[in-house]
N, C-alpha and C positions, 0 to 999 in steps of 0.2 A: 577169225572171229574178232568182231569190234571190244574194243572195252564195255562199252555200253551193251551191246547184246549178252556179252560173257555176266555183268551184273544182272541182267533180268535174270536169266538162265538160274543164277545160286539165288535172287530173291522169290523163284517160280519153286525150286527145289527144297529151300526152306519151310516156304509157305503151307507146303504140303506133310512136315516134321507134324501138327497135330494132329495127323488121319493116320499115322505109320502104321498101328497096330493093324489097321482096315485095308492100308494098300501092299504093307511089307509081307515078303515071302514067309517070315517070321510069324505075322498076323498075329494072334491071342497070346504068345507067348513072350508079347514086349506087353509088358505091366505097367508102363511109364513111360508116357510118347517125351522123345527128347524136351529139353527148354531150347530156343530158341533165342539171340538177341543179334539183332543183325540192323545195325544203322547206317546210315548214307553218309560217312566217314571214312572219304582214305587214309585216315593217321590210325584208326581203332583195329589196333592188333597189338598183341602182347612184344612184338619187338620193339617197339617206343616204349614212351615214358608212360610211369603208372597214372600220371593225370590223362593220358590223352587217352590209354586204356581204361581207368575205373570210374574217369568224368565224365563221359561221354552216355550221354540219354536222350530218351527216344520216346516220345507223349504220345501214349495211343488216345486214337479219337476220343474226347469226353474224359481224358484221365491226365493224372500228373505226370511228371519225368520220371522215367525209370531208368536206373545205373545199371550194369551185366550183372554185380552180384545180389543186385534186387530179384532179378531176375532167377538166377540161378538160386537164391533163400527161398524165395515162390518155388521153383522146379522140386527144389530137394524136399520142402515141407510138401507140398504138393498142395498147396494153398495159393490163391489170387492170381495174378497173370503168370504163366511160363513159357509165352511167346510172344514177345513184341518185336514187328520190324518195319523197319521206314515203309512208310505209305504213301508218302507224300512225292513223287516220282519226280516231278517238273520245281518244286519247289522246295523241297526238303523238308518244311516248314515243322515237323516233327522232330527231327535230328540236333541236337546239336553237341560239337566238337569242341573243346576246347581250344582255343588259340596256338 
């Protein structure tokens, strides 16, 4: 498996985190489809530094930047986005990392 294919694969398997309740074996008895935050960043994971993890946001179509724990305060309140992830495939133009 390429780099590139193994990234579709987890951005194909995320994507599908908002229908879980509809597709998981679980079905009706998940009450709160996961949150989601998944940008086109190879430095955005918790074992680096908390800039390149808590800086790092990701502009859905027609909206501003969004950090992980925006993200995750939407998920938990269960209010405004709880899933955003790079769309922008060829360009990234959504994503961006910190230096």
């Amino acid at each position: 498996m390429t780099v590139m294919s193994f990234a579709l694969t987890v951005h194909s398997e995320l994507a599908g985190f908002a229908n879980l309740a509809t597709t998981a074996e679980e079905g009706a008895r998940i009450t709160k489809a996961p949150g989601v935050f998944a940008p086109a960043c190879s430095k955005h994971d918790t074992i680096h530094d908390n800039a390149e993890t808590f800086n790092t946001t990701i502009t859905p179509a027609g909206g501003s930047p969004l950090r992980l724990l925006q993200i995750f305060d939407n998920w938990h309140a269960g209010t405004g986005t709880p899933t955003v992830l790079q769309t922008e495939s060829l360009t990234r133009a959504d994503t961006f990392c910190p230096p």
